[in-house]
N, C-alpha and C positions, 0 to 999 in steps of 0.2 A: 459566780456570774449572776449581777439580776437576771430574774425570771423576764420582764422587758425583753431585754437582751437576748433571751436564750430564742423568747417566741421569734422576735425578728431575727434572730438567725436562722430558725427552722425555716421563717416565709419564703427566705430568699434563696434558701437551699430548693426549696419546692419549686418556686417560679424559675430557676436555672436550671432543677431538670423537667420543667414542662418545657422550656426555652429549647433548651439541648434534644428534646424528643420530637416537638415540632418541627426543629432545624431540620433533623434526622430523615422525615417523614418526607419532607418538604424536597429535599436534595434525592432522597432515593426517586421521589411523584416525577421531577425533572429527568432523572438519567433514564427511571421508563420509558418518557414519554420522547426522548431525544434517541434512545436506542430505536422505538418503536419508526420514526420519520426518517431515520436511515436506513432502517432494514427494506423500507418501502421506497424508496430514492433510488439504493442502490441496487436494489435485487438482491438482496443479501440471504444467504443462509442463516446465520447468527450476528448479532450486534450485540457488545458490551461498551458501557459507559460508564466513566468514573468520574463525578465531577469534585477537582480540591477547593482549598479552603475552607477556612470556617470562621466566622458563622456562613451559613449559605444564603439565608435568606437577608441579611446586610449587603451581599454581595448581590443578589438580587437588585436590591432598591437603590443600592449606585449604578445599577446597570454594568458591572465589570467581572466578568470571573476571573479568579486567581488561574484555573486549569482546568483543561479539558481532554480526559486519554480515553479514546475511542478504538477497538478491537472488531475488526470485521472480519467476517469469514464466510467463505466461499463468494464471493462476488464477480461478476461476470461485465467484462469489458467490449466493447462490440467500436471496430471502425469502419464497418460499413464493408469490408469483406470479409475478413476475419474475430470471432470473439475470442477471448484470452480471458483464462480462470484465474482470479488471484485467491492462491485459497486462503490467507490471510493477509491482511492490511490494518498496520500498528500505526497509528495517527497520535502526537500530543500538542496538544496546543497550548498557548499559554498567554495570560493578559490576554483576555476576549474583552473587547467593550460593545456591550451590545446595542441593537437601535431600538428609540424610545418602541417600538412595539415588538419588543423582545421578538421579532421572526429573524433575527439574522446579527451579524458584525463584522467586526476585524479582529484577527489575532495578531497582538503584533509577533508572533515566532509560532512557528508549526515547522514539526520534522516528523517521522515518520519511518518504517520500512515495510515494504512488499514484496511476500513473498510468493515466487512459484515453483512449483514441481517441475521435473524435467517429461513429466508425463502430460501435462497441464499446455507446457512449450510445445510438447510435436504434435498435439490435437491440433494447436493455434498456427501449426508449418504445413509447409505444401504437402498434398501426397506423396506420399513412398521417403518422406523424411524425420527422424527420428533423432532425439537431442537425447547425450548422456552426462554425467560429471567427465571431461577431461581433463581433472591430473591439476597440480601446482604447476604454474611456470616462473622463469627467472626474471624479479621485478617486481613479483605479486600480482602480475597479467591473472585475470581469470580467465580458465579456458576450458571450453565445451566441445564435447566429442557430436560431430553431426557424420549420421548414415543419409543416403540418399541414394535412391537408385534413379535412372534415368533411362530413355531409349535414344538409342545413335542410330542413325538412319544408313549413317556411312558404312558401319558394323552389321546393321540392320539385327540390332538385340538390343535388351536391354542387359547396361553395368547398374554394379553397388560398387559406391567406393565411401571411406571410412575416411576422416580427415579433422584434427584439432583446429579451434576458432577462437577467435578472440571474442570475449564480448562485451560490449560498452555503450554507453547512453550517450546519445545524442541528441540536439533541440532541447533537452528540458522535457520531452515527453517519448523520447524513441530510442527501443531496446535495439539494439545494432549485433547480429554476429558475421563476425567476417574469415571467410576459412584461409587458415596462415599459407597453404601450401594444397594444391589440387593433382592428383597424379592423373594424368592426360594418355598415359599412354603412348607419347608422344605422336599421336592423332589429330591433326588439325582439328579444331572445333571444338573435341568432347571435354576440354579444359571449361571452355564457357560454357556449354551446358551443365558441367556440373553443378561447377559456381554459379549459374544463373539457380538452380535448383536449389543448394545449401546453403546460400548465403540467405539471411534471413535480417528484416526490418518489421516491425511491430509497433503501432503507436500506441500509445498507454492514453486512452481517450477518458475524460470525466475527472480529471485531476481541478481539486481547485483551485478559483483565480490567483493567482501568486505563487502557484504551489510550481518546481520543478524539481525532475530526475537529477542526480546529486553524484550519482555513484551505483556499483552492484560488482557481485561477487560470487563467484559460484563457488556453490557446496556440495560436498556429497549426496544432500538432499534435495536440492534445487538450486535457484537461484533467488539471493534479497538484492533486492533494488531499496537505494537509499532515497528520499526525497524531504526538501525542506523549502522553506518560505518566508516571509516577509511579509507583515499587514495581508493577510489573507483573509480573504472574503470567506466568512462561515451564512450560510442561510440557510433558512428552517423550512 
C-alpha cells in the first residue's frame, strides 16, 4: 500500500473516532439533560433516558429522532382528591420530529406501561380499604381482592367484608374496579354501602396529549396499565 494511502487512511480512521466520540458525548449531554427536565416536571424519584440512532448529532440537525425510551420512577399523580404512586412508568417513543427550537414535538407512536403496587392502590382508596392480587379468572378478566370495612347504622357496627373485582380502563385515562358480587347480608342498604365504599375510580391525570389507557392486568405484584398513542405531543 502507498505510504499516501496508508496516511489517509489513518486521517480518516482518527476523524471517525473523534466523530464517533463526539457523537457519544453529545447524545449522552441530551439524555442528561432530558432525564434531568422530567424528573423536575414530573416529580420523579429517578429518570432514565435512552436516546436511539446513530449518528445523533445528524439526527439532531434534521430535527427527527429515530427513538426515545424513557424510565420513570416513583412518580406521583394528584386529581385533586386523591394522589396515586406509579412507582414505575416505561414510556418509548418513536419518530420524534422536533420544533425548530428543539423545546418540544410530535412522536408519531408512543406506547408505554405503568406500573402499580397493590400497596400504592389502597393508599390512593378510601379509608378502611385495601386492594390485594385476586386470582386468574376465566376469559383473562384481571381480578383484584378489595377488603373494605364500613359502618351500618341499621346494625349500628361496623362490617368487613372481602369480595373479587374486575378491573378495567375507561376514558383513555381512568383505572375502574368494579366488585363482581357484594354479600349484603340480605340487609337492605348494607349491599350499597359497601359497594359505594369498594368500588373504586381513579383518574390517571398528566398523561400526554395523545396519549390513552389501552389495557392492564393484574399481577401478583401489582398492577401494569398499558398505554399508547398517535402524533403525541412531547415538550421540554
Amino acid at each position: 500500500m502507498p505510504r499516501g494511502l496508508r496516511i489517509t487512511l489513518v486521517i480518516l480512521l482518527v476523524l471517525g473516532g473523534l466523530f464517533v466520540g463526539a457523537d457519544r458525548l453529545a447524545v449522552h449531554f441530551a439524555e442528561s439533560r432530558l432525564a434531568d427536565e422530567v424528573r423536575s416536571a414530573r416529580s420523579a424519584e429517578d429518570v432514565e433516558v435512552s436516546i436511539g440512532g446513530f449518528p445523533f448529532l445528524t439526527q439532531i440537525a434534521g430535527r427527527d429522532l429515530e427513538s426515545v425510551d424513557i424510565t420513570i420512577s416513583g412518580m406521583t399523580t394528584d386529581n385533586g382528591e386523591r394522589t396515586l404512586e406509579v412507582r414505575k412508568f416505561d414510556v418509548r417513543a418513536r419518530d420524534i420530529a422536533l420544533n425548530s427550537g428543539y423545546s418540544g414535538g410530535v412522536a408519531q407512536e408512543a406506547t408505554g406501561t405503568a406500573y402499580l403496587t397493590y400497596e400504592d392502590l389502597s393508599a390512593a382508596a378510601d379509608e378502611g380499604v385495601s386492594l390485594a392480587y385476586g386470582g386468574a379468572a376465566e376469559g383473562g378478566a384481571s381480578k383484584v381482592e378489595v377488603t373494605g370495612s364500613v359502618y351500618v347504622p341499621l346494625l349500628d357496627r361496623t362490617i368487613e367484608r372481602s369480595t373479587t373485582s374486575t378491573i378495567s380502563v375507561e376514558n383513555g385515562d381512568t383505572i375502574r374496579l368494579r366488585a363482581d358480587e357484594v354479600p349484603g347480608e340480605g340487609i337492605p342498604g348494607v349491599e350499597e354501602l359497601i359497594r359505594e365504599k369498594i368500588d373504586y375510580t381513579r383518574q390517571i391525570d398528566g398523561l400526554p396529549s395523545g396519549v390513552a389507557l389501552t389495557g392492564i392486568k393484574a399481577t401478583e405484584d401489582g398492577v401494569e396499565v398499558a398505554f399508547s398513542g398517535s402524533r403525541v405531543s412531547v415538550t421540554g
